[in-house]
C-alpha positions as CSV (number, residue, x, y, z in Angstrom):
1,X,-65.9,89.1,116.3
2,X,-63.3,86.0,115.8
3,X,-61.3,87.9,113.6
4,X,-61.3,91.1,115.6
5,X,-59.9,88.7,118.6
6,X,-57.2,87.2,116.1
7,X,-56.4,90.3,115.1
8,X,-55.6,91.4,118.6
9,X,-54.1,88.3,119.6
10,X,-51.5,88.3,116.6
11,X,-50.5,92.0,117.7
12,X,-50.3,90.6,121.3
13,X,-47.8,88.1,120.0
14,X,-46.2,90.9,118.1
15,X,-45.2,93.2,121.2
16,X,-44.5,90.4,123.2
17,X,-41.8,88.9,120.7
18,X,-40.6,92.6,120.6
19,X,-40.7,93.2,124.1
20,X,-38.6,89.7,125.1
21,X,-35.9,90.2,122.2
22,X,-35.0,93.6,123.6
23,X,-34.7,92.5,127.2
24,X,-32.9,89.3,125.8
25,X,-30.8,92.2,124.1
26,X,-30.6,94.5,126.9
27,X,-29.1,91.7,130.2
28,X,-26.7,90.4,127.0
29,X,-25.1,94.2,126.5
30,X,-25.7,95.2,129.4
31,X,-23.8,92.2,130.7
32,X,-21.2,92.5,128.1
33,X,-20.5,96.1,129.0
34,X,-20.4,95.4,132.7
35,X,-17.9,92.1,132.1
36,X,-15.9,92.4,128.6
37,X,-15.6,96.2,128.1
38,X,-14.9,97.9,131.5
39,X,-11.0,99.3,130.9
40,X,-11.4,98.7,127.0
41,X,-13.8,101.7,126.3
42,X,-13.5,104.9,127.8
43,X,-15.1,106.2,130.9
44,X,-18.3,107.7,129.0
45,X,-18.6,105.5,126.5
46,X,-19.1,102.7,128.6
47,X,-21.6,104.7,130.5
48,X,-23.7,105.6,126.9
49,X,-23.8,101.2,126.4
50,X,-24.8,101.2,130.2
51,X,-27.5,103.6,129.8
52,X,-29.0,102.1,126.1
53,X,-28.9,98.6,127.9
54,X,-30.9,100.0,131.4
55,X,-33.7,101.9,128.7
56,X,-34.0,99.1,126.5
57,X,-34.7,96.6,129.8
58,X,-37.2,99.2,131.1
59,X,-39.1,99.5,127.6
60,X,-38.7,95.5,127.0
61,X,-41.1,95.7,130.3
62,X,-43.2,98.7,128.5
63,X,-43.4,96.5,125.6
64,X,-45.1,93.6,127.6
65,X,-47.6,95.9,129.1
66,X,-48.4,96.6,125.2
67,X,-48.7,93.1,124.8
68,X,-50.9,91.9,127.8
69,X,-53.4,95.5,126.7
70,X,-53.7,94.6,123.2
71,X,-55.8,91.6,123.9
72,X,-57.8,93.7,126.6
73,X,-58.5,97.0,124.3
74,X,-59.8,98.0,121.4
75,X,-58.5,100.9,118.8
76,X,-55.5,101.7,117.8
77,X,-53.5,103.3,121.0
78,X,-51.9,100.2,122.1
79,X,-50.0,99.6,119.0
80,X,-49.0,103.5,118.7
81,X,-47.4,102.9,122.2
82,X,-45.8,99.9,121.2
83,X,-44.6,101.3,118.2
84,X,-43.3,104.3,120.0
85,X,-41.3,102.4,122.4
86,X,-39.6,99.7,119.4
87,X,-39.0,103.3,117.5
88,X,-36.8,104.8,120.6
89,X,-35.3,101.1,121.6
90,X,-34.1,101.7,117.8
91,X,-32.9,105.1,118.3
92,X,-32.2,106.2,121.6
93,X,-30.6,102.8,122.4
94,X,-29.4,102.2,119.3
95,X,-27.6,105.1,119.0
96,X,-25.9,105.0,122.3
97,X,-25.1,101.7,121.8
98,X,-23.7,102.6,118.3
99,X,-21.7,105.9,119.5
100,X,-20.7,103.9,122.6
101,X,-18.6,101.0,121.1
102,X,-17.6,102.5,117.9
103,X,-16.9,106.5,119.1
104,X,-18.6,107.4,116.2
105,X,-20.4,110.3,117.7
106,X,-22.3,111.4,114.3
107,X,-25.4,109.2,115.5
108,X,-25.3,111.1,118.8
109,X,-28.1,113.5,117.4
110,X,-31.1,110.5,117.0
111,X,-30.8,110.0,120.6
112,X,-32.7,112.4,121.4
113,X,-35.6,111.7,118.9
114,X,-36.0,108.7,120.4
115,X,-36.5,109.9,123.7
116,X,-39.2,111.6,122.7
117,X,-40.3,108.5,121.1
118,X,-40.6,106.8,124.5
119,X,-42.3,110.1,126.0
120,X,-45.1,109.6,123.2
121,X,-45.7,105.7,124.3
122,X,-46.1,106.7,127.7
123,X,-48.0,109.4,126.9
124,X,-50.1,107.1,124.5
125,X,-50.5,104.8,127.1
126,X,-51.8,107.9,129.9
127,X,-53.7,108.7,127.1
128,X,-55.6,105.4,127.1
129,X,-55.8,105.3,130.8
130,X,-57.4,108.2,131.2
131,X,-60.1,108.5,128.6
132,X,-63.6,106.8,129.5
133,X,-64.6,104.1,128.0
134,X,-66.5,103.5,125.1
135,X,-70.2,101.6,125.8
């Protein structure tokens, strides 16, 4: 039983780090985007940073649900949602962040695979809400 708990407190800590680096990350670009690169970058390419910075703020949040459930549930659906979300922070963000300062459009293609890395989290964490509980 203790280390069951430890186990889901340590992955509790775990999304929570993630979750508060990526909305430190998120304000700090989006902030820099907003402040330092407005007539420096292109129209669009300043939109992609925009964008990366407003989905990796909204799945920092996602991230924090993860933590505050993984201390509440058991299994293994809160860490394949939080694993979900860090995977498309990494490459739907990522990649718009990376095609959006540098213009190299070659990363452009991940985007999209880690959109449907965020779908999955959410739909992870549906999942979770809507199955009945174990006794």
């Amino acid at each position: 039983m203790e280390s069951s708990f430890l186990g889901r407190y340590a992955k509790m800590r775990s999304w929570l780090a993630i979750g508060a680096i990526n909305g430190l990350l998120g304000v700090a670009i989006g902030a820099f985007a907003a402040h330092g690169l407005e007539g420096v970058l292109p129209d669009d390419r300043l939109e992609w940073v925009e964008t990366a910075a407003r989905y990796q703020l909204v799945h920092a949040l996602a991230l924090l649900v993860c933590a505050m459930l993984a201390d509440r549930y058991k299994g293994r659906i809160v860490t394949v949602a939080g694993a979900a979300f860090t995977a498309g922070t990494l490459l739907f963000c990522g990649g718009l962040y990376v095609a959006g300062l540098t213009g190299w459009r070659a990363v452009i293609p991940v985007v999209p695979v880690g959109g449907a890395c965020f779908l999955a989290g959410w739909a992870a964490l549906l999942w979770m809400a809507l199955r009945r509980p174990s006794a």
